[in-house]
N, CA, C and O atoms as CSV, one atom per row, in Angstrom:
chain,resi,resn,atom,element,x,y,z
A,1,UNK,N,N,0.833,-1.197,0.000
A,1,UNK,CA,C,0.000,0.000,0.000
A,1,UNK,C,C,0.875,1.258,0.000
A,1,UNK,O,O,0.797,2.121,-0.874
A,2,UNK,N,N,1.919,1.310,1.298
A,2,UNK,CA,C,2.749,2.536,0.700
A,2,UNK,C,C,3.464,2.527,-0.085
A,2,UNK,O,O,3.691,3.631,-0.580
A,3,UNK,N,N,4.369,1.103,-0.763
A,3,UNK,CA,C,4.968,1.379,-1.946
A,3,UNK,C,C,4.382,2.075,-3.219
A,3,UNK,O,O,4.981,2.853,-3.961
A,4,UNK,N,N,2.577,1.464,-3.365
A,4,UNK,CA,C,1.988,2.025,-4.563
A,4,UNK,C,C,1.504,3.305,-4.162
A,4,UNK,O,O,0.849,3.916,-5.006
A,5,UNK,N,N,1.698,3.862,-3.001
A,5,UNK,CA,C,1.449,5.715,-3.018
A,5,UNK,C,C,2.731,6.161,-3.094
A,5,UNK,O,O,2.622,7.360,-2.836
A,6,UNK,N,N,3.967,5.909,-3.306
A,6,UNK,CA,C,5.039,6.354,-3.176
A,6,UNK,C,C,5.273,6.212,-4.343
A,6,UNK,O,O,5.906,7.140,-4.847
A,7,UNK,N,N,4.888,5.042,-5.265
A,7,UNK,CA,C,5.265,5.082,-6.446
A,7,UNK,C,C,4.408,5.801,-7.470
A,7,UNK,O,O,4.752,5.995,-8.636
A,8,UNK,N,N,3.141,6.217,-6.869
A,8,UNK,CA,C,2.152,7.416,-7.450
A,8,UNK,C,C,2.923,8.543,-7.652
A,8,UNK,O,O,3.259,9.059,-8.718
A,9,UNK,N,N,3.223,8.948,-6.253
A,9,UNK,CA,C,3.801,10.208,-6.120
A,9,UNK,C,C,5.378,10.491,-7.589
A,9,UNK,O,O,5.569,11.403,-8.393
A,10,UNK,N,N,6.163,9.181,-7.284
A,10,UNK,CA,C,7.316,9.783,-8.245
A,10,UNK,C,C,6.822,9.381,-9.275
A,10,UNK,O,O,7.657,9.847,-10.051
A,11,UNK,N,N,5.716,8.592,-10.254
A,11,UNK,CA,C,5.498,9.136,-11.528
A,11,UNK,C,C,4.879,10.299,-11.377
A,11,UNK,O,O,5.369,10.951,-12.300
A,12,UNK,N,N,4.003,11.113,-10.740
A,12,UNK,CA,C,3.862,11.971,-11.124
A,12,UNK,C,C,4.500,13.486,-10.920
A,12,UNK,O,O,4.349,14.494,-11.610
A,13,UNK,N,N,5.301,13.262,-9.669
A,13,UNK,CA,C,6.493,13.739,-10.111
A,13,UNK,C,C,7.404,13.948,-10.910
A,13,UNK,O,O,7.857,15.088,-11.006
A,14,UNK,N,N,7.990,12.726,-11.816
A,14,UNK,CA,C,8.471,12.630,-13.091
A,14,UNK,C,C,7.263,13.370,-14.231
A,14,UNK,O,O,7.546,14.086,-15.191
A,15,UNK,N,N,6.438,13.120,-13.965
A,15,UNK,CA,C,5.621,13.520,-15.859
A,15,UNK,C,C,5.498,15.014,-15.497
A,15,UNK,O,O,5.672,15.817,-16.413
A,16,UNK,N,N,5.129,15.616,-13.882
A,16,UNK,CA,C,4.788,16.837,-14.153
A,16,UNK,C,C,6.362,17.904,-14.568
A,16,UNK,O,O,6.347,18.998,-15.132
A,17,UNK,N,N,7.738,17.046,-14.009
A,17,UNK,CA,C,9.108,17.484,-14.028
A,17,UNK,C,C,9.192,17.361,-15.775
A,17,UNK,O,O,9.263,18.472,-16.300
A,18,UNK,N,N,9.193,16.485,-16.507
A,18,UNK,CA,C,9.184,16.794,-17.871
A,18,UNK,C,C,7.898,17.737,-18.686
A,18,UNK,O,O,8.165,18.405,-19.686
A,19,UNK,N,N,6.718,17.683,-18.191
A,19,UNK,CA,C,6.168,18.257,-19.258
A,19,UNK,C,C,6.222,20.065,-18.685
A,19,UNK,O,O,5.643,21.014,-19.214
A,20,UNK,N,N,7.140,20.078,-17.429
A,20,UNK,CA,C,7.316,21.441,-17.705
A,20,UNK,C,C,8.635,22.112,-18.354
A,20,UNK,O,O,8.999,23.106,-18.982
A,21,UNK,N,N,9.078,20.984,-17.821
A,21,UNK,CA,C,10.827,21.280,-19.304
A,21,UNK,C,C,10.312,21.196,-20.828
A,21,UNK,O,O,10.797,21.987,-21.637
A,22,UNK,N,N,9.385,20.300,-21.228
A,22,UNK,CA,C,8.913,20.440,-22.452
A,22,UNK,C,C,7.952,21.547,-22.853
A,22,UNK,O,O,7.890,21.755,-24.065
A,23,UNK,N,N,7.040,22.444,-21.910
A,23,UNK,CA,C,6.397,23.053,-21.772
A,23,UNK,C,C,6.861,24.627,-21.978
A,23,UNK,O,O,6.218,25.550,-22.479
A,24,UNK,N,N,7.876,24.621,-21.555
A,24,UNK,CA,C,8.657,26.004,-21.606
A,24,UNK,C,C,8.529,27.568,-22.833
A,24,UNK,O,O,8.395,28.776,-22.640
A,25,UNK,N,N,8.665,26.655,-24.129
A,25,UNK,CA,C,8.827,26.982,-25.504
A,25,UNK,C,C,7.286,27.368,-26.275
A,25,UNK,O,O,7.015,28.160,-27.177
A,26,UNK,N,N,6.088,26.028,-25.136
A,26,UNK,CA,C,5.319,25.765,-26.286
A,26,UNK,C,C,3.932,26.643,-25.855
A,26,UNK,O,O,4.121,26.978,-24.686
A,27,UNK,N,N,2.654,27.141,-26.298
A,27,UNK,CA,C,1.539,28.268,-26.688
A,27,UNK,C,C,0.904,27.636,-25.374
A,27,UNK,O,O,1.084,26.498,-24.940
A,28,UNK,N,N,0.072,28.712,-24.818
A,28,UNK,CA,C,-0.285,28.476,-23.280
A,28,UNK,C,C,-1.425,27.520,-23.771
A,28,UNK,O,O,-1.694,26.704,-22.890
A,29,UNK,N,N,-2.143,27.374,-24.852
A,29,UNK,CA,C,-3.281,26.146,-25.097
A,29,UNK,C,C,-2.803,25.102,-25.303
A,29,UNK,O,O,-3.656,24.372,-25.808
A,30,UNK,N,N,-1.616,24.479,-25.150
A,30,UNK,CA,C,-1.267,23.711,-25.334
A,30,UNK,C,C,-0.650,23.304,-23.882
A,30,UNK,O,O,-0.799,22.096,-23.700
A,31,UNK,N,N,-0.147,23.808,-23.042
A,31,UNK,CA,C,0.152,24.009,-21.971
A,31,UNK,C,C,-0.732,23.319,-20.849
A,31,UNK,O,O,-0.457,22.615,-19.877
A,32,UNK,N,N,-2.176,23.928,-21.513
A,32,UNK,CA,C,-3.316,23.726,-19.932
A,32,UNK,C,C,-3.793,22.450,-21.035
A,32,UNK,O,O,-4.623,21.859,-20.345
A,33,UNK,N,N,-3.747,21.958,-21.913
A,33,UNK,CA,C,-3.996,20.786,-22.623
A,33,UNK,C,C,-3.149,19.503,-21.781
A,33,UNK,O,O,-3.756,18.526,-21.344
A,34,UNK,N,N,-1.832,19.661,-21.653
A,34,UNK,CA,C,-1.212,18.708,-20.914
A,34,UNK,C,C,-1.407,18.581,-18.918
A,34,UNK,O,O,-1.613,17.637,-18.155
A,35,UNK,N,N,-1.256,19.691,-18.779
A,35,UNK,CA,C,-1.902,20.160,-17.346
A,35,UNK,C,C,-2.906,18.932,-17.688
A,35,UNK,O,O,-2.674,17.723,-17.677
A,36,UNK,N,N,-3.405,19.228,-17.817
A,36,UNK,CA,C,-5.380,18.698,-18.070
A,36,UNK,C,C,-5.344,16.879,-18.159
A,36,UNK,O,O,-6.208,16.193,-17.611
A,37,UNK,N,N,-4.226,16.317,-18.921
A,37,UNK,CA,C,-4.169,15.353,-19.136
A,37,UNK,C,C,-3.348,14.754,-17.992
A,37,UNK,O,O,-3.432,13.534,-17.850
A,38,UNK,N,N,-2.630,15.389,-17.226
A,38,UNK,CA,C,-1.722,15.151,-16.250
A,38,UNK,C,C,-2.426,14.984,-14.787
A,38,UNK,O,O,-2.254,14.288,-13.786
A,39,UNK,N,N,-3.297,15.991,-15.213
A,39,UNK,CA,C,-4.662,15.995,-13.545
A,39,UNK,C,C,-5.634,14.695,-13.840
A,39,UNK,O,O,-6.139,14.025,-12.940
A,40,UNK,N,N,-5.775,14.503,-14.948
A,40,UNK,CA,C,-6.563,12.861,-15.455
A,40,UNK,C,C,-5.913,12.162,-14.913
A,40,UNK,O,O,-6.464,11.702,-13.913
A,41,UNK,N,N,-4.671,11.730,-15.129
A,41,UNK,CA,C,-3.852,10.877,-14.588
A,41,UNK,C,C,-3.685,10.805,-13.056
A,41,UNK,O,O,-4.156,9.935,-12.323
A,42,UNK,N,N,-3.119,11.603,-12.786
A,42,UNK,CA,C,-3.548,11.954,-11.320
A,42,UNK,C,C,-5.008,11.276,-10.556
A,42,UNK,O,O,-5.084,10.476,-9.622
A,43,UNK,N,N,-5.635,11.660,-11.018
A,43,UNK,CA,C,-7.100,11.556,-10.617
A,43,UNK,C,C,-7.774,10.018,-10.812
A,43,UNK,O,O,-8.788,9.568,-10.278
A,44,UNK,N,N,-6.912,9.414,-11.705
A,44,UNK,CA,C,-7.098,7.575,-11.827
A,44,UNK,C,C,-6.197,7.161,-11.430
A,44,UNK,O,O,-6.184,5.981,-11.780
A,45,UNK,N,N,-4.891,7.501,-10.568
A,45,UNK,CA,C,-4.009,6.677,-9.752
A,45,UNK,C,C,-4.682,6.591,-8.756
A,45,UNK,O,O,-4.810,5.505,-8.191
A,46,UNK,N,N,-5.475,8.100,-8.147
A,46,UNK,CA,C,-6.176,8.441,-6.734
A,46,UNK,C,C,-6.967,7.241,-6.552
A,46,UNK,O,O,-7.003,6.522,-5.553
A,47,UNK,N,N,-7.634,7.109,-7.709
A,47,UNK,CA,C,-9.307,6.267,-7.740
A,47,UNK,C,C,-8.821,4.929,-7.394
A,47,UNK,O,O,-9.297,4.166,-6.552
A,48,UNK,N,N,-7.688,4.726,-8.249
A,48,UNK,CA,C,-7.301,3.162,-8.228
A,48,UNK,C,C,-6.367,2.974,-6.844
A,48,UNK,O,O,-6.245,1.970,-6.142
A,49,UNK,N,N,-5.949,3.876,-6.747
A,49,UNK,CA,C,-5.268,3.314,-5.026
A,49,UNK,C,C,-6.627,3.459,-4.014
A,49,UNK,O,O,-6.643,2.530,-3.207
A,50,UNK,N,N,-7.455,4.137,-3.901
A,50,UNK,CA,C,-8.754,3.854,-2.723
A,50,UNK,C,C,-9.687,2.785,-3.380
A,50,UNK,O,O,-10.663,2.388,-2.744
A,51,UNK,N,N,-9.316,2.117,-5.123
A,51,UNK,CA,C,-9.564,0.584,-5.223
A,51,UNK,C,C,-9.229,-0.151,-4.375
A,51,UNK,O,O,-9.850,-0.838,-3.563
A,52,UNK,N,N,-8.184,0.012,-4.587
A,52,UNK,CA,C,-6.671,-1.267,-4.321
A,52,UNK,C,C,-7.429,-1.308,-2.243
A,52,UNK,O,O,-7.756,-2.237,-1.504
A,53,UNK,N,N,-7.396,0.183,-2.075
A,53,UNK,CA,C,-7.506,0.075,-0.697
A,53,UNK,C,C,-8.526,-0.385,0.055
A,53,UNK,O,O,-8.391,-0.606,1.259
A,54,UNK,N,N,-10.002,-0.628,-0.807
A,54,UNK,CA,C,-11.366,-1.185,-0.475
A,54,UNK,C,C,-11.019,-2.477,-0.395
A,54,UNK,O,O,-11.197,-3.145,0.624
A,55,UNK,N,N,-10.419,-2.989,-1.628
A,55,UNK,CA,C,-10.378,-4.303,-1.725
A,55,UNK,C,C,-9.738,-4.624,-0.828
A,55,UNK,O,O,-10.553,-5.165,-0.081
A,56,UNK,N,N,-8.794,-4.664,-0.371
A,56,UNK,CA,C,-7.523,-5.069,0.706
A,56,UNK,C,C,-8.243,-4.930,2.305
A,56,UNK,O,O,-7.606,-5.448,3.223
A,57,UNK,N,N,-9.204,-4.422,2.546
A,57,UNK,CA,C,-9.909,-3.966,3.715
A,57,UNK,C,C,-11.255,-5.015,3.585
A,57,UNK,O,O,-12.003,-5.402,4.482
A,58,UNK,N,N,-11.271,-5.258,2.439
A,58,UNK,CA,C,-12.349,-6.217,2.388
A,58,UNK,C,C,-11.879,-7.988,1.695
A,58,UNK,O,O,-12.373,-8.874,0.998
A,59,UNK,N,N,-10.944,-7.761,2.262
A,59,UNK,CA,C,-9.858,-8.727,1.958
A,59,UNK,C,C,-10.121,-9.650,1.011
A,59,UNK,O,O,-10.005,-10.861,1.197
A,60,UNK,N,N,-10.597,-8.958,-0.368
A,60,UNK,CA,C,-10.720,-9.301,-1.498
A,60,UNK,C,C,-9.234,-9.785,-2.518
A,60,UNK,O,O,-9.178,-10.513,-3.509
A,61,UNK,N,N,-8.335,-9.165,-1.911
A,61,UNK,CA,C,-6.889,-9.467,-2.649
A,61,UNK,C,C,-6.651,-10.497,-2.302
A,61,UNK,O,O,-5.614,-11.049,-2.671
């Protein structure tokens, strides 16, 4: 359980650390386009770790 929130945290650490080095150069609509896709992501690790965490409490694993 804390390895897979720890390992949440540094991918998304990593994707938000590159797409702002890649981000730098490129038109602000394109910008809140990746933002946007990055908070998706975010937002289905969240979902799927308080999966992971129902199941395991309901000792479905």
């Amino acid at each position: 359980m804390i390895a897979f929130l720890v390992l949440i945290c540094i991918i998304s650490f990593s994707v938000e650390f590159a797409l702002y080095r890649r981000m730098n150069k490129q038109k602000e609509e394109v910008r809140r386009m990746k933002y946007l896709y990055f908070i998706m992501f975010q937002i289905a690790m969240t979902l799927l770790l308080f999966a992971c965490f129902q199941m395991l409490m309901n000792r479905s694993i």
